[in-house]
C-alpha positions as CSV (number, residue, x, y, z in Angstrom):
1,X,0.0,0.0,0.0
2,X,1.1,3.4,-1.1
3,X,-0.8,6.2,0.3
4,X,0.2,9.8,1.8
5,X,-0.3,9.0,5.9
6,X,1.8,9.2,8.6
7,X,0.1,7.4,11.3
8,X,-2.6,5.4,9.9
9,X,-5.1,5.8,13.4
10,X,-4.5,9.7,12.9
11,X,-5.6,9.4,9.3
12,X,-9.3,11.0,9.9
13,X,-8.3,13.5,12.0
14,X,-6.2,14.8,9.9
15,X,-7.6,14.8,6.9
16,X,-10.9,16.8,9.1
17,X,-8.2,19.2,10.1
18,X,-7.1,19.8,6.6
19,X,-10.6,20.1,5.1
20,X,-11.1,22.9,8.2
21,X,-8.5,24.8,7.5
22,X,-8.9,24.5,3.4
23,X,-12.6,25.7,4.1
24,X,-12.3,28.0,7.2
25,X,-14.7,30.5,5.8
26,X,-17.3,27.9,4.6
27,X,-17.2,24.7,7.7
28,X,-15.6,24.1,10.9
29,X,-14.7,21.0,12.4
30,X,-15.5,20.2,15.9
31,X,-13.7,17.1,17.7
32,X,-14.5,15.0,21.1
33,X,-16.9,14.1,19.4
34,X,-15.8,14.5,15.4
35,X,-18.8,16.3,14.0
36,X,-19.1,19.5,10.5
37,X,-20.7,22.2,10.7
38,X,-21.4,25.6,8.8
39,X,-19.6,28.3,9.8
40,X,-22.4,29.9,10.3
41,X,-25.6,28.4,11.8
42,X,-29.2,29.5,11.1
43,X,-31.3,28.0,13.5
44,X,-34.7,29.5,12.5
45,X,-35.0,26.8,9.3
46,X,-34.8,23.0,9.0
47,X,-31.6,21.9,9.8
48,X,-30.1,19.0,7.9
49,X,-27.5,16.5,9.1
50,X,-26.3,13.7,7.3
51,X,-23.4,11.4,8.0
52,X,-21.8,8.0,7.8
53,X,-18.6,5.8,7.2
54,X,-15.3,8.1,5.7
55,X,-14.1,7.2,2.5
56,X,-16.9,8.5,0.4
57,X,-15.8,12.1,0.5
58,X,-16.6,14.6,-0.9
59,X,-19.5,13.2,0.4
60,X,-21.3,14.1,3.3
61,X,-18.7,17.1,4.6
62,X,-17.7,18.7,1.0
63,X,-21.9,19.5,0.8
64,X,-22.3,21.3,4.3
65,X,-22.9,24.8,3.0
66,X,-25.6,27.5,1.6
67,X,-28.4,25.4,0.1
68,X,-27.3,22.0,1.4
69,X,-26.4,20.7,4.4
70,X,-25.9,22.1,8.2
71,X,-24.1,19.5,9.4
72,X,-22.5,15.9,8.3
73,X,-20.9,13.1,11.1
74,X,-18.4,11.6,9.5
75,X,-17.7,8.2,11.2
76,X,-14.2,5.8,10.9
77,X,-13.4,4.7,7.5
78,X,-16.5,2.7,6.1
79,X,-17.8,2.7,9.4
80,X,-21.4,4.4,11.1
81,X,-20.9,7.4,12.8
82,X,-22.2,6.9,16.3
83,X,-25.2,8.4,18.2
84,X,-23.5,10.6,20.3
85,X,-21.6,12.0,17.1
86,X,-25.3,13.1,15.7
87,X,-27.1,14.5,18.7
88,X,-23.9,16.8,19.6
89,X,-24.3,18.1,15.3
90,X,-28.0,18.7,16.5
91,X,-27.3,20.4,19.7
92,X,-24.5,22.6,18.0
93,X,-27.2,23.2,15.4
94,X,-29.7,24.5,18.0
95,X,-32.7,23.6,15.3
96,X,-36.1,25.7,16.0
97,X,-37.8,24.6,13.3
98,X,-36.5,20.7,13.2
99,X,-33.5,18.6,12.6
100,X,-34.2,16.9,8.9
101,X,-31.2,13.4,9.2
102,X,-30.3,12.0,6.1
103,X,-29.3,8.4,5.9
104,X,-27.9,6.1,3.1
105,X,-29.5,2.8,3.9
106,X,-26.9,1.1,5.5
107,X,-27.6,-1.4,8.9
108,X,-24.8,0.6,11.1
109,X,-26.1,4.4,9.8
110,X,-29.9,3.3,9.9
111,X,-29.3,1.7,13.1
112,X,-27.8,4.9,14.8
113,X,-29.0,7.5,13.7
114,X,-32.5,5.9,15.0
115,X,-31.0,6.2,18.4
116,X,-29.8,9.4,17.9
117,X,-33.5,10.5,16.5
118,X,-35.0,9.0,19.6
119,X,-32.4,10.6,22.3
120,X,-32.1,14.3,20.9
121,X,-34.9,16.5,22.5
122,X,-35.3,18.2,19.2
123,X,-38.2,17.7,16.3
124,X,-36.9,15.5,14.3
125,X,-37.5,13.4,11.4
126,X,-35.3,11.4,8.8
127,X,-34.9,10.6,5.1
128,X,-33.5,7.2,3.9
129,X,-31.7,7.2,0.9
130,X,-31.7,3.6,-0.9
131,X,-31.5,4.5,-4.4
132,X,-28.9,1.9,-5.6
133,X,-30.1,-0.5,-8.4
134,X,-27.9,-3.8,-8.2
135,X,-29.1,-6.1,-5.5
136,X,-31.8,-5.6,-2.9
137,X,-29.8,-6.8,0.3
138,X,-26.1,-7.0,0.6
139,X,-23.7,-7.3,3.2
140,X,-24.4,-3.9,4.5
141,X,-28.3,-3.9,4.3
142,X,-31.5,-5.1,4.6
143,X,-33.0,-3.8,1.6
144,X,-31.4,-1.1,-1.1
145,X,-28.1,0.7,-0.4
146,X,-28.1,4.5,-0.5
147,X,-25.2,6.0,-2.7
148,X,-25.1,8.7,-5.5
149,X,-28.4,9.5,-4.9
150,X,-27.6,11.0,-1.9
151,X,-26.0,13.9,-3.5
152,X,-29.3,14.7,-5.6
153,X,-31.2,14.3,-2.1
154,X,-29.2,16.3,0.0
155,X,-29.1,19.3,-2.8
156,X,-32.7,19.6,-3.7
157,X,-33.9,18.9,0.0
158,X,-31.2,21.5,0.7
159,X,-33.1,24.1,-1.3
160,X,-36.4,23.7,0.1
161,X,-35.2,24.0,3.9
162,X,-33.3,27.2,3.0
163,X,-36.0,28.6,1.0
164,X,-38.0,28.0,4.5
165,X,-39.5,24.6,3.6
166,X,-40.9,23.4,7.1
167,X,-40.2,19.9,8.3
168,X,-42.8,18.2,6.9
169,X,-42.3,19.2,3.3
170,X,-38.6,18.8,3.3
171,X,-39.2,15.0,4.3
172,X,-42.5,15.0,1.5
173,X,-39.5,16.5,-0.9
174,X,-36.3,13.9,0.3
175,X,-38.8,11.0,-0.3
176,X,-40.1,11.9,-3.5
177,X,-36.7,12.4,-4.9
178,X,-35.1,9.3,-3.6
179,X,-37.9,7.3,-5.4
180,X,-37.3,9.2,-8.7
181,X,-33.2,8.2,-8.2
182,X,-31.4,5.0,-9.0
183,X,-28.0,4.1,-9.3
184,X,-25.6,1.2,-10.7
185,X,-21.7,1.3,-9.8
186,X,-19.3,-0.9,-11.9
187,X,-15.5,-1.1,-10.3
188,X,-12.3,-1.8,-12.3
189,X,-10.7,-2.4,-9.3
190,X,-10.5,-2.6,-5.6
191,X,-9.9,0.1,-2.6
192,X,-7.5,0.1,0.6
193,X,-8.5,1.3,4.1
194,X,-5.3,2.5,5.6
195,X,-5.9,0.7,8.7
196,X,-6.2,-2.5,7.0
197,X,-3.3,-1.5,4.4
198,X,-4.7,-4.2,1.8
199,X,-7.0,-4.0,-0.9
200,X,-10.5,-4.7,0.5
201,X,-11.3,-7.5,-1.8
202,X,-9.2,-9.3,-4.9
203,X,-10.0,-8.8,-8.6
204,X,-8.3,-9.9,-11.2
205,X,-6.9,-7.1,-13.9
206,X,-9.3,-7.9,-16.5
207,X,-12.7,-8.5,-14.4
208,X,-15.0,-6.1,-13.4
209,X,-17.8,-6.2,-11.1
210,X,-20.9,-5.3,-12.3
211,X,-23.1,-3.8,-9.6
212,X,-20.7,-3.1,-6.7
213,X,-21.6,-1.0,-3.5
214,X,-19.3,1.8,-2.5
215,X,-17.6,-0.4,0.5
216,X,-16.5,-3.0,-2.3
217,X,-19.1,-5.3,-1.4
218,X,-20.4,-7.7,-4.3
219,X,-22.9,-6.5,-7.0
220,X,-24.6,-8.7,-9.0
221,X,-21.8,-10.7,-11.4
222,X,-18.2,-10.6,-11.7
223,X,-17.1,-10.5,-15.8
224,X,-14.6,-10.0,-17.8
225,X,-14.0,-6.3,-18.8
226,X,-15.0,-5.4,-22.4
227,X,-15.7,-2.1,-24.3
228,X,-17.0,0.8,-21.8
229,X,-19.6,1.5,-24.2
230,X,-21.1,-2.3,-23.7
231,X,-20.4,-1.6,-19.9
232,X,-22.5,1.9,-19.6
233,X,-25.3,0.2,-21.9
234,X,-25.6,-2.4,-19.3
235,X,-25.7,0.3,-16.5
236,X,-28.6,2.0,-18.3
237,X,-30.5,-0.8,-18.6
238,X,-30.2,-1.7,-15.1
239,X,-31.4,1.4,-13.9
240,X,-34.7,1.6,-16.4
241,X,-35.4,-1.8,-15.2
242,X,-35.3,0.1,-12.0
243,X,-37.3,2.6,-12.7
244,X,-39.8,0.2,-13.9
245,X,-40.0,-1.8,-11.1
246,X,-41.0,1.4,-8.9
247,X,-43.8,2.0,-11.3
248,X,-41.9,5.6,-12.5
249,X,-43.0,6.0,-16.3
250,X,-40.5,7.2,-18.7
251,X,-42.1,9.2,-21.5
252,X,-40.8,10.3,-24.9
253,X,-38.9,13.2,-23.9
254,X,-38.6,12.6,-19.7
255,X,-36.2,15.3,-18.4
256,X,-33.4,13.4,-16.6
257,X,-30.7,14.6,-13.9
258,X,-27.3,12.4,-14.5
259,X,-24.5,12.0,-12.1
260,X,-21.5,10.1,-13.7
261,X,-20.0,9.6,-10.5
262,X,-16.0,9.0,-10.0
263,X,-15.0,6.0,-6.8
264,X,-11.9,8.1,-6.2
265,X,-9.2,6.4,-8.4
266,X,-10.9,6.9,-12.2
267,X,-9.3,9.8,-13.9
268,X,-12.0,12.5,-15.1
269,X,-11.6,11.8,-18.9
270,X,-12.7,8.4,-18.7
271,X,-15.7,10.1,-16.8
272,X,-16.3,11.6,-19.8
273,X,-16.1,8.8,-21.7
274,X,-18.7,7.2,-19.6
275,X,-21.0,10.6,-19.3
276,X,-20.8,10.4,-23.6
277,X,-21.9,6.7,-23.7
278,X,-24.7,7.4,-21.2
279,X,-25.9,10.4,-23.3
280,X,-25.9,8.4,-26.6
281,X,-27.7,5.7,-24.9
282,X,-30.5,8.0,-23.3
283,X,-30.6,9.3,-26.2
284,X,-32.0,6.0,-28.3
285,X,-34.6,6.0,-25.6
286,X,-35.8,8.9,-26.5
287,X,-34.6,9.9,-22.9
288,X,-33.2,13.9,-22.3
289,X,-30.3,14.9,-20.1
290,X,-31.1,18.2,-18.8
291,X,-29.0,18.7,-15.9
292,X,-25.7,16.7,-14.7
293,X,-22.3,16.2,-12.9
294,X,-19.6,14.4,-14.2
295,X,-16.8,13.8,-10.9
296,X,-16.3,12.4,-7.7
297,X,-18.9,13.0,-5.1
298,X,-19.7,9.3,-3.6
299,X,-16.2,7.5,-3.6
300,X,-15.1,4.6,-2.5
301,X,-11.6,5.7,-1.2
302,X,-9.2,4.5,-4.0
303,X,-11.7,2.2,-5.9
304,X,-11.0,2.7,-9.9
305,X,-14.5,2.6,-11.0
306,X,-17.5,4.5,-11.4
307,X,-21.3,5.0,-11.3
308,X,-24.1,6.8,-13.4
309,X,-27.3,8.2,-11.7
310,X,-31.0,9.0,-12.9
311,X,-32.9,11.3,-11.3
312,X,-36.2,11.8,-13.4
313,X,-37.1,15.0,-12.8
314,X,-40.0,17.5,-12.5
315,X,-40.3,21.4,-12.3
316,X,-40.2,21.5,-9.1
317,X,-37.2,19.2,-8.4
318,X,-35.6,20.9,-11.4
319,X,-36.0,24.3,-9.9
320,X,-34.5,23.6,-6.2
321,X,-31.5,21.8,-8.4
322,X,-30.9,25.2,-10.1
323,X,-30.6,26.9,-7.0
324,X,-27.7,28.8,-5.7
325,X,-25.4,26.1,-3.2
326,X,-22.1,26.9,-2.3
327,X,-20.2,23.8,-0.2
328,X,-16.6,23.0,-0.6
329,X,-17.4,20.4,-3.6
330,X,-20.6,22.1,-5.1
331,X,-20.9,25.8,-5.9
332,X,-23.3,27.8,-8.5
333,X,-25.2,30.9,-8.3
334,X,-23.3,32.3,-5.7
């Protein structure tokens, strides 16, 4: 394993540091326990706090900003941030009009912050995010896994709680728009958790798998690699057989949202290359891409590999996508 670390059990903290002082004027990083927060706080709208395992960034930290989130827990590497971690984000947060927690559906993260829901003494209420397409339970859920999706969640959901959505709505909002998101990763290779100093699970150099969560867990086949544009046609498909499943119709001319989303160790041009297959594939379908991100925003530390995300949209989502954010790792408008 070659990574930049000095001690591998002072990796997180000081990474946290760094992103502190590289955003000073945006977040602040609070430790004992490790919890992000804006800079500044407004407590007279819905606050929204999301969190889970590092190793995803920029995900959940790199969003905490105007028109996003108020606060993000981040926990060790790949693993659930704990209970204490979220109710000190919501008591920092001082929320009069409600704490709004987003969760990717995973056991540890649904798990806790259901504790931490039921111990704060704030309104509260939660969103869970399971918008992954390739298997229904894996070895970190019961039932979907939240990834890319996420992103799409926290931004739009971010708009209508600074725009003074009330609690209620924002959750209406967060649930609508994870049902109108799915997501399919494929991964070229593994990733390394510097505690563990060794890749998380073995792959030959010409296999992919097809379907794999953003921990490295198992998707639905392992294959030999072939042409990307055979790869993203696959992904499509997937994720229109998704779509179907949940009943969402997918009209001549449906106005889509696409994330082409890097795992942390694919280089941006063959993002591109993936984003340009997706588009030509939509494209047969009749299907328009209206609004999109091509990068890394739900890694998978090191993992070569990447996903592509639908989000079929509406006016209304549309419009709170268009609003102005400014995080560390999303900015327009502003």
């Amino acid at each position: 394993m070659k990574k930049f670390l000095n001690n591998p059990e002072n990796f997180l903290k000081e990474s946290l540091s760094g992103l502190d002082k590289a955003h000073q004027n945006l977040l602040q990083v609070h430790f004992d326990p490790t919890f992000v927060t804006r800079k500044s706080i407004n407590s007279d709208k819905v606050i929204l706090v999301s969190g889970g395992g590092s190793g995803h960034e920029p995900l959940h930290a790199g969003f905490i900003g105007h028109g996003m989130l108020d606060a993000a827990c981040p926990g060790h590497m790949f693993t659930s941030p704990t209970p204490d971690q979220m109710m000190a984000a919501v008591d920092f947060c001082k929320p009069n009009k409600g704490a709004l927690f987003v969760v990717k559906n995973y056991s540890g993260d649904v798990m806790n912050f259901e504790m931490a829901a039921e111990m704060t003494s704030y309104e509260n209420a939660s969103i869970l995010v399971n918008d992954d397409a390739a298997v229904i339970d894996s070895s970190y859920t019961t039932g979907k896994r939240g990834v890319a999706g996420t992103v799409i969640v926290e931004k739009i959901v971010g708009s209508l709680a600074e725009n003074g959505g009330d609690l209620k709505s924002c959750v209406d909002l967060g649930n609508e728009v994870n049902q109108r998101c799915s997501s399919i990763g494929v991964a070229l290779s593994s990733c390394t958790i510097p505690e563990a100093g060794k890749p998380t699970f073995d792959i030959e150099d010409d296999q992919i798998e097809f379907g794999v969560g953003i921990h490295g867990e198992p998707g639905r086949r392992r294959e030999q690699i072939r042409p990307a544009q055979s790869i993203v046609k696959d992904m499509i498909e997937a994720i229109i057989e998704d779509f179907k499943g949940k009943n969402l119709a997918l009209p001549k001319n449906t106005e889509l949202l696409m994330i082409v989303n890097g795992f942390g160790g694919t280089p941006l041009s063959e993002l591109y290359l993936i984003y340009e297959n997706a588009c030509e594939i939509l494209t047969g379908y009749q299907l328009n891409v209206v609004r999109s991100l091509v990068g890394n925003y739900t890694t998978a530390l090191d993992m070569e590999g990447a996903s592509v995300t639908l989000c079929i949209l509406n006016d209304h989502i549309k419009n709170h996508w268009d609003t102005p954010v400014h995080t560390a790792s999303l900015r327009w408008g502003i």
